[in-house]
LODRENKE-553940 format. One record per residue: residue in one letter; x, y, z of N, C-alpha, C in turn; residue number from 1. Coordinates in steps of 0.001 Angstrom, whole numbers. Layout:
N
ATOM   res      n.xx      n.yy      n.zz     ca.xx     ca.yy     ca.zz      c.xx      c.yy      c.zz     n
ATOM     A         X         Y         Z         X         Y         Z         X         Y         Z   NUM
...
***
This chain:
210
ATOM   res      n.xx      n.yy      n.zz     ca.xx     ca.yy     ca.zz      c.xx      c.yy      c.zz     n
ATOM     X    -82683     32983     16383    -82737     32899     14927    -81401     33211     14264     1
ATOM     X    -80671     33587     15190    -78854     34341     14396    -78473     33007     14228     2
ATOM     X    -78466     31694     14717    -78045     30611     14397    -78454     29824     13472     3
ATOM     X    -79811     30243     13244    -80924     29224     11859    -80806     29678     10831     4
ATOM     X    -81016     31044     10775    -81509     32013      9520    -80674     33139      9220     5
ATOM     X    -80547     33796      9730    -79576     34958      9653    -78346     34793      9281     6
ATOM     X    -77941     33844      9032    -76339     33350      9057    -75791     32294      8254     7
ATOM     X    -75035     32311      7203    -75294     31262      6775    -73910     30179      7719     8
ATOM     X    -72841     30751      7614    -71778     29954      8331    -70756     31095      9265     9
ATOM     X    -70659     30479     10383    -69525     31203     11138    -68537     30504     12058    10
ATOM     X    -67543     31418     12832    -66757     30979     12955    -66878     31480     14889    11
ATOM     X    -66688     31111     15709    -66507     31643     17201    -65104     31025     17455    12
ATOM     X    -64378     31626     18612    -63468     31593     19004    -63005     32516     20248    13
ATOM     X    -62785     31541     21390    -62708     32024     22861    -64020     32813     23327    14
ATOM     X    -65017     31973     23256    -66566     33146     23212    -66908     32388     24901    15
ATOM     X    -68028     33257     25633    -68155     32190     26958    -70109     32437     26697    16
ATOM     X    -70309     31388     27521    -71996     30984     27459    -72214     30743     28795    17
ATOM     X    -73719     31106     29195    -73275     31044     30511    -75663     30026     30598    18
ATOM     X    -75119     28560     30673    -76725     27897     30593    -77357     28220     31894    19
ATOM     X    -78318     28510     31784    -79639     28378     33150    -80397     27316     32779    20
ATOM     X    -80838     26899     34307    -81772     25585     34412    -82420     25689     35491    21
ATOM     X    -83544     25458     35818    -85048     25556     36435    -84117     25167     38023    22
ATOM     X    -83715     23914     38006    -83157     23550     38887    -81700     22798     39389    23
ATOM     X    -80917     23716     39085    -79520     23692     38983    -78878     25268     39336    24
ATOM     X    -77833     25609     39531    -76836     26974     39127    -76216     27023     37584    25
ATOM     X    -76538     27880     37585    -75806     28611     36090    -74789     27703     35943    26
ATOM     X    -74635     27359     34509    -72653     26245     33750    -72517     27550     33154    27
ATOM     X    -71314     27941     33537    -70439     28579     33071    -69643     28309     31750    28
ATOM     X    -69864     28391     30495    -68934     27584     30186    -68067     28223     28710    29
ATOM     X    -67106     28094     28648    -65940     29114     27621    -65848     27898     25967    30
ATOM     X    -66182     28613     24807    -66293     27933     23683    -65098     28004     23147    31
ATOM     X    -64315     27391     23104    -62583     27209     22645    -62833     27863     21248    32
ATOM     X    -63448     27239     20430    -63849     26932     18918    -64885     26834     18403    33
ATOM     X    -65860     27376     17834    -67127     27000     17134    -67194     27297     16158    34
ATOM     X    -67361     26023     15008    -67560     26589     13411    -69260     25957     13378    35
ATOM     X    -70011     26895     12613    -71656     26197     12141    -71949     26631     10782    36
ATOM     X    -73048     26278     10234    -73246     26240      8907    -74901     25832      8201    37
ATOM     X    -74718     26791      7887    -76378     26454      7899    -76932     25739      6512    38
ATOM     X    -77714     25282      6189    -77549     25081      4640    -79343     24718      4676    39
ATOM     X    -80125     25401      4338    -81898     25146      4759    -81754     25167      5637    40
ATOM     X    -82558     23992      5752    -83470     23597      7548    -82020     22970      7540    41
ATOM     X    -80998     22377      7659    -80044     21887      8222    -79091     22482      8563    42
ATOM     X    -78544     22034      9964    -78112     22872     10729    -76836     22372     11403    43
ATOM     X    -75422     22475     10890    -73977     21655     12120    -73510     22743     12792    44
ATOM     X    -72515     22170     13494    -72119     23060     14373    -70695     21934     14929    45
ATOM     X    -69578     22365     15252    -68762     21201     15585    -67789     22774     16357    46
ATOM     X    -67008     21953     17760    -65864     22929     18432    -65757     21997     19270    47
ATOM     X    -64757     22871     20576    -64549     22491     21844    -64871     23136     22859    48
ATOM     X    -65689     22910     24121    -65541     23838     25275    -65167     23115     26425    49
ATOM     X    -65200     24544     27084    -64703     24153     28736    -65661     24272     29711    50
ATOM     X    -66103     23609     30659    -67429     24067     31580    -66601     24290     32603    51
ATOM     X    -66546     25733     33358    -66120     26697     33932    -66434     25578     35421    52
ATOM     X    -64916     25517     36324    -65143     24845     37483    -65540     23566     37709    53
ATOM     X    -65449     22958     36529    -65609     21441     36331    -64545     20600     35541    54
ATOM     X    -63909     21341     34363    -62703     20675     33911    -61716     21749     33399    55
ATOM     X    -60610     21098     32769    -59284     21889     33118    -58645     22001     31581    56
ATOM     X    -59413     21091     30447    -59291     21043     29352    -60536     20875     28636    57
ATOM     X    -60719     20967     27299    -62068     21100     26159    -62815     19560     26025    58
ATOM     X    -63786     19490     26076    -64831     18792     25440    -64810     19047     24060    59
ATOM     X    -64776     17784     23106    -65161     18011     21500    -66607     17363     21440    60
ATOM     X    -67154     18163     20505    -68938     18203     20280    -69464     18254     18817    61
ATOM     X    -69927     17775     18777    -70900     18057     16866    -71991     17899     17136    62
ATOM     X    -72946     19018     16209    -73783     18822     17022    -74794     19200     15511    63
ATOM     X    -75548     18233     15047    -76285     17710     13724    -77702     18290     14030    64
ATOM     X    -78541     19539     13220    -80191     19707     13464    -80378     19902     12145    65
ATOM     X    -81605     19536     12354    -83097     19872     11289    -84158     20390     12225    66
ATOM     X    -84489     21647     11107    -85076     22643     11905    -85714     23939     11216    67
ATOM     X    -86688     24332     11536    -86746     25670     10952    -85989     27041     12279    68
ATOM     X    -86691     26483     13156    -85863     27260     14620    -85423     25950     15606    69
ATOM     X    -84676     26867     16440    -84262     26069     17668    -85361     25028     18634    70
ATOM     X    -86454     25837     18730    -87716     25481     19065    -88220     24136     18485    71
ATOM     X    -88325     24058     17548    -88298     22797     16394    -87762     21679     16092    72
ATOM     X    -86304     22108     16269    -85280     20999     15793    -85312     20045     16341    73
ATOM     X    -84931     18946     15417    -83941     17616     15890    -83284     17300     15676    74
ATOM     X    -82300     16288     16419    -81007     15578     15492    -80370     15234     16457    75
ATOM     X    -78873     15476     16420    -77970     14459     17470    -76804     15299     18067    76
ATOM     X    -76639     14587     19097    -75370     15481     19716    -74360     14629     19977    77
ATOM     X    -73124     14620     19491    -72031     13340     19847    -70770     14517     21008    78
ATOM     X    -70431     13978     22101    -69480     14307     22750    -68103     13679     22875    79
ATOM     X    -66817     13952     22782    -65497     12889     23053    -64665     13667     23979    80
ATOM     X    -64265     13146     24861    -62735     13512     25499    -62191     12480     25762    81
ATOM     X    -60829     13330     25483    -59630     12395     26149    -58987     13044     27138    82
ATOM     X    -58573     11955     28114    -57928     12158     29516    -58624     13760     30040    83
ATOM     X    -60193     13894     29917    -60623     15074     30571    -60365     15482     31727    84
ATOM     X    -59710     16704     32143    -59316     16762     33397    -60641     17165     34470    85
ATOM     X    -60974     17070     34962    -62067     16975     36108    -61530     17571     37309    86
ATOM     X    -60181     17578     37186    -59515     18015     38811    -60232     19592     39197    87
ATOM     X    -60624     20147     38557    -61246     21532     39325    -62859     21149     39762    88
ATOM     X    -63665     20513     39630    -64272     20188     40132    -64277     19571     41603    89
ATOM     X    -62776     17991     41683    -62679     17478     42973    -62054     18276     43560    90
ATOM     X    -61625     19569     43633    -60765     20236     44320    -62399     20624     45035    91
ATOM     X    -63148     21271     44891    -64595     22028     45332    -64832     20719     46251    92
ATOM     X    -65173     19453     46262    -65643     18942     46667    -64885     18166     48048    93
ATOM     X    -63324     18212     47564    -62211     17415     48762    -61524     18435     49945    94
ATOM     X    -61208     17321     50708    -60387     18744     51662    -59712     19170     51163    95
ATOM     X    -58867     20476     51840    -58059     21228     51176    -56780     20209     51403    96
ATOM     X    -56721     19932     52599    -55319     19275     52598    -54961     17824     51715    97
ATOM     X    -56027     17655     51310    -55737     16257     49981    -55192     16821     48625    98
ATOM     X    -54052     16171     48572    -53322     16174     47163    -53315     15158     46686    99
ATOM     X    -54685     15956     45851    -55031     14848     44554    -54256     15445     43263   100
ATOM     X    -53769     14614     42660    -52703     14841     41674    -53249     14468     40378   101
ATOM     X    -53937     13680     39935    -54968     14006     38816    -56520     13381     38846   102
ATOM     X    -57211     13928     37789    -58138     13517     37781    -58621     13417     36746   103
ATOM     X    -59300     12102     35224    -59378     12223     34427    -60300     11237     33839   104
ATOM     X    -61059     11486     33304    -62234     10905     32410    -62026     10708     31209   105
ATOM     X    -62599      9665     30401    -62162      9315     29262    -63796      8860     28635   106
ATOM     X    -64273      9460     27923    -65699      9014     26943    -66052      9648     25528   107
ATOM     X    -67531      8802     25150    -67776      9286     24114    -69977      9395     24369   108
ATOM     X    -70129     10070     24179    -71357     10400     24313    -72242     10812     22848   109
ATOM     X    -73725      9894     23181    -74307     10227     21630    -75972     10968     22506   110
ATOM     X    -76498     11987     22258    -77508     12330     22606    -78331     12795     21416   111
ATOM     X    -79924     12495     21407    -80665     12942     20956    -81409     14109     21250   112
ATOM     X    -81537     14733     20607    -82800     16296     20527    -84330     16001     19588   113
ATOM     X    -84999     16847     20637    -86246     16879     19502    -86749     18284     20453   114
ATOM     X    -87383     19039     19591    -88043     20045     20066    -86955     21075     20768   115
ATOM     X    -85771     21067     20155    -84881     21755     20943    -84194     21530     21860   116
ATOM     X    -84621     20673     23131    -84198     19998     24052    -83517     18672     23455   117
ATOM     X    -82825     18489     24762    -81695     17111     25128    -82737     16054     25864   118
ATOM     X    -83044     15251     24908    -83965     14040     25008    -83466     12444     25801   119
ATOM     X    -82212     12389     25984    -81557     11230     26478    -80019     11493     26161   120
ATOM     X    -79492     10449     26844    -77392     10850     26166    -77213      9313     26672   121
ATOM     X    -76847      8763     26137    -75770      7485     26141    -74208      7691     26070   122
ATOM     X    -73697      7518     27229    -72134      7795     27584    -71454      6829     27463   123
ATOM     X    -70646      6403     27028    -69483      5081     26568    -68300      5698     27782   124
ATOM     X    -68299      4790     28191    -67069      5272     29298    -65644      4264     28946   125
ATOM     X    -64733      5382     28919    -63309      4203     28809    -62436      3948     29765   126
ATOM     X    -61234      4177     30241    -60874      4335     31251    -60781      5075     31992   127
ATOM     X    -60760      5276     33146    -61190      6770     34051    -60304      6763     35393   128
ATOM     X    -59115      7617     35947    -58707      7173     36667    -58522      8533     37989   129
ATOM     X    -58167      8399     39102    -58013      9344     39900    -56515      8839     40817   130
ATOM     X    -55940      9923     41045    -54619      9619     41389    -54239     10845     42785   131
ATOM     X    -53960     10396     43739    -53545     11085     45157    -52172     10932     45815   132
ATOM     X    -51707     11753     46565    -50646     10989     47884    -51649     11581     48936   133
ATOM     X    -51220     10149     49775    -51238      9981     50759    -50136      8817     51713   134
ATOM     X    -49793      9577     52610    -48470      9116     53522    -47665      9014     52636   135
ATOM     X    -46811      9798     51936    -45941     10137     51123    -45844      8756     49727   136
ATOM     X    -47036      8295     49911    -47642      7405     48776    -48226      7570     47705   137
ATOM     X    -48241      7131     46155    -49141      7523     45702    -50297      6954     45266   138
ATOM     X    -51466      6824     45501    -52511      6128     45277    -53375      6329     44401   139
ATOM     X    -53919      5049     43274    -54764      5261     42326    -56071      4876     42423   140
ATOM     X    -57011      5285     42003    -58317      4653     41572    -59006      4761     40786   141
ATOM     X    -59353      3435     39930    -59955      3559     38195    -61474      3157     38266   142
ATOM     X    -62202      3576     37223    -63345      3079     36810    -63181      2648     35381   143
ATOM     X    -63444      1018     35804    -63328       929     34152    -64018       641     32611   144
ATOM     X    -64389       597     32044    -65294       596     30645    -66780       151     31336   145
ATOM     X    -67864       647     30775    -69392      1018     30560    -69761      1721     30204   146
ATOM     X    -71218      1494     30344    -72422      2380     29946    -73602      3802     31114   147
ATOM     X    -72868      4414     30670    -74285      5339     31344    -75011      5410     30082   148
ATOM     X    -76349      6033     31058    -77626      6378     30672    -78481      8132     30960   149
ATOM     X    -78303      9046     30857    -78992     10012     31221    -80454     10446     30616   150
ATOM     X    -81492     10417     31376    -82550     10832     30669    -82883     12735     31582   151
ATOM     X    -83811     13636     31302    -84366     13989     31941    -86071     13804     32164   152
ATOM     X    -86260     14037     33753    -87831     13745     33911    -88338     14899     34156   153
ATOM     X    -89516     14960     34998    -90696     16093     35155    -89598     17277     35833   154
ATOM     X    -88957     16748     36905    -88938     17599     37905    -87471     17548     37495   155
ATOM     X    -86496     17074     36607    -84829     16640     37058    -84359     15805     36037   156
ATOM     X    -83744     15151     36791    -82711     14099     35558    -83034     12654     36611   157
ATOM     X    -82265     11833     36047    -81616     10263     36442    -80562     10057     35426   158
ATOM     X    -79648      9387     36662    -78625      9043     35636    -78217      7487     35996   159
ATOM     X    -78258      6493     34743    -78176      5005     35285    -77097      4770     34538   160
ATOM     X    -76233      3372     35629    -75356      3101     34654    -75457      1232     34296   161
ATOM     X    -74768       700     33727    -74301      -576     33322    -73685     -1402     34323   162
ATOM     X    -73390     -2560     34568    -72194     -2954     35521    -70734     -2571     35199   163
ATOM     X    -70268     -1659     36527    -68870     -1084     36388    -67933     -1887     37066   164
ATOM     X    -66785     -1487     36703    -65052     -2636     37725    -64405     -1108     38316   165
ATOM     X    -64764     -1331     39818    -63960        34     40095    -62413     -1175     40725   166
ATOM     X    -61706      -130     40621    -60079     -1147     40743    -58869         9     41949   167
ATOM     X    -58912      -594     42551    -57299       407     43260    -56196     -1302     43907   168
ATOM     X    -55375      -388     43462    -54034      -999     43862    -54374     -2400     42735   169
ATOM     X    -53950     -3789     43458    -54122     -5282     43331    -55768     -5436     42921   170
ATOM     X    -56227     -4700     43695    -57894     -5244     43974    -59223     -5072     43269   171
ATOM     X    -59920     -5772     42828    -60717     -5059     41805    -62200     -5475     42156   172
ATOM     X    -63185     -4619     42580    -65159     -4888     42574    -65665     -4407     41022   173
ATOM     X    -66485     -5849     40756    -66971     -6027     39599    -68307     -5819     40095   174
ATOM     X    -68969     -5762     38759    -70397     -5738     38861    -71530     -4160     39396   175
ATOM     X    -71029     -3856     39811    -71471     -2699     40559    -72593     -1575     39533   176
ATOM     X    -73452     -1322     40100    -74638      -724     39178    -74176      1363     40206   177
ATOM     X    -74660      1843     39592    -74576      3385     39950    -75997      4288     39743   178
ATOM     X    -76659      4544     40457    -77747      5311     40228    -77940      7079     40695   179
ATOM     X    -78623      7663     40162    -77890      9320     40473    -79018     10072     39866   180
ATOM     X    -80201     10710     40970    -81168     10988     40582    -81451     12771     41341   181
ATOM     X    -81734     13991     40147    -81543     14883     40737    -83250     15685     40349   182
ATOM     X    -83633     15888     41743    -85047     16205     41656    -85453     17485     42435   183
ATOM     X    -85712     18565     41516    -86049     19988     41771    -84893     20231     42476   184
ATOM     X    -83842     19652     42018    -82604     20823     42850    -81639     19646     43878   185
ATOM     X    -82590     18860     44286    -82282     17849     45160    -81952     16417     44779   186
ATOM     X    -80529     16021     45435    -79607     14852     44304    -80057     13558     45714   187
ATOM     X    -79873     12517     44989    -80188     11422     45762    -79171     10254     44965   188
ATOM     X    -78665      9247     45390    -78101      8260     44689    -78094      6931     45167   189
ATOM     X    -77641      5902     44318    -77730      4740     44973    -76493      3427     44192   190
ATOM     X    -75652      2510     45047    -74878      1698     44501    -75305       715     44664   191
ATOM     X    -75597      -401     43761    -75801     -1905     43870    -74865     -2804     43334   192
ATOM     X    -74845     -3906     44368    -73983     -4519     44275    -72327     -4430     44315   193
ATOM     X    -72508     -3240     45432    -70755     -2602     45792    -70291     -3419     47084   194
ATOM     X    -69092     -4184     46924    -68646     -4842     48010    -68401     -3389     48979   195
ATOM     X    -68439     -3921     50390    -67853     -3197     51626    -66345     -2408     51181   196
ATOM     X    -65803     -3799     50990    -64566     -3344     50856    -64206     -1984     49859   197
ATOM     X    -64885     -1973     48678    -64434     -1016     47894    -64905       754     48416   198
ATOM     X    -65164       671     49720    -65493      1961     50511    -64342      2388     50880   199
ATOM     X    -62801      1211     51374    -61872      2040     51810    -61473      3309     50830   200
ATOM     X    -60878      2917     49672    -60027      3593     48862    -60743      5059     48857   201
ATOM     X    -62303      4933     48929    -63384      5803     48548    -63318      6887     49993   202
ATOM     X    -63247      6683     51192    -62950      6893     52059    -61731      7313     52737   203
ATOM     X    -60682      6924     52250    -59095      7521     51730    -58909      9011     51307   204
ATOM     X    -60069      8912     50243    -59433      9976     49322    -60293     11274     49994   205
ATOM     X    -61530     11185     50439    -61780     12198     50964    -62191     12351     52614   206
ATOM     X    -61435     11542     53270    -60948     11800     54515    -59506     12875     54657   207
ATOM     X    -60066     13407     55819    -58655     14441     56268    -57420     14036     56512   208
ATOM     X    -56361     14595     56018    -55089     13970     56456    -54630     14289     57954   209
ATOM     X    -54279     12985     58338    -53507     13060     59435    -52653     13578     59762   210
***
């Protein structure tokens, strides 16, 4: 209620939040900036954060309710970054001996709320690229403009996307669908319509160096 009622407008700065979920680990995550404002049942809120071990710079957010409580509300959530760094995340996931040299996402995200909860998110993706050496080379790989889809279900999420152009070097696979489904804890995924070929580059980057 310190966010609905109690308050009419404030200001946060360098604050950290730390979300739980039924079936996930704790997001860590540090609020650069938060201004909100209450005015009735209407409710903004606009800043930047960082989700702790996943990126390396801020997410910008606004985030629009009607509401008497949190419990209640609805309205919208818009997300933007530019050139988001992601590299602390692929560091967790790659060998140690891969020097990956950046890693960066580029979108805009619109999600709906009702009842408090995150009801769906539509992600606009722009250019997205990942950058390595290997054999004293340096190698890129982009994903370029679409659509995701995130809903959550009973047990989890799904996450669908649009036809994507993943691209390295000269070479480019069109068409390609992405599916990414996480149920009671447990992730499953699926690519359609991915040529063979576009496994090397994918296979490059998180293979061990020689």
């Amino acid at each position: 209620q310190l966010l609905f009622q109690q308050l009419k407008n404030f200001t946060l700065v360098d604050s950290r939040l730390t979300l739980q979920s039924k079936f996930t680990p704790p997001i860590d995550m540090q609020i650069r900036r938060l201004a909100w404002l209450n005015s009735g049942e209407r409710h903004q809120g606009s800043g930047e954060v960082v989700i702790a071990g996943i990126t390396g710079n801020a997410i910008a957010f606004v985030l629009d309710l009607t509401g008497e409580s949190l419990a209640k509300s609805r309205g919208q959530l818009y997300l933007s970054s530019n050139d988001l760094n992601v590299l602390p995340w692929f560091e967790t996931v790659l060998p140690e001996s891969r020097k990956l040299a950046r890693a960066d996402i580029n979108f805009q995200a619109w999600g709906d709320i009702a009842g408090g909860t995150l009801q769906q998110i539509q992600i606009a993706l722009a250019e997205n690229r990942l950058m390595w050496r290997q054999d004293d080379q340096t190698q890129q790989l982009s994903l370029g403009k679409g659509q995701l889809f995130w809903q959550p279900t009973k047990d989890g999420w799904q996450l669908l996307s649009s036809q994507l152009t993943l691209t390295s070097g000269s070479q480019s696979w069109h068409d390609f669908q992405l599916q990414l489904v996480s149920q009671q804890g447990v992730y499953s995924g699926s690519l359609q319509q991915l040529q063979l070929q576009a496994a090397v580059p994918l296979a490059q980057l998180f293979a061990e160096d020689s």
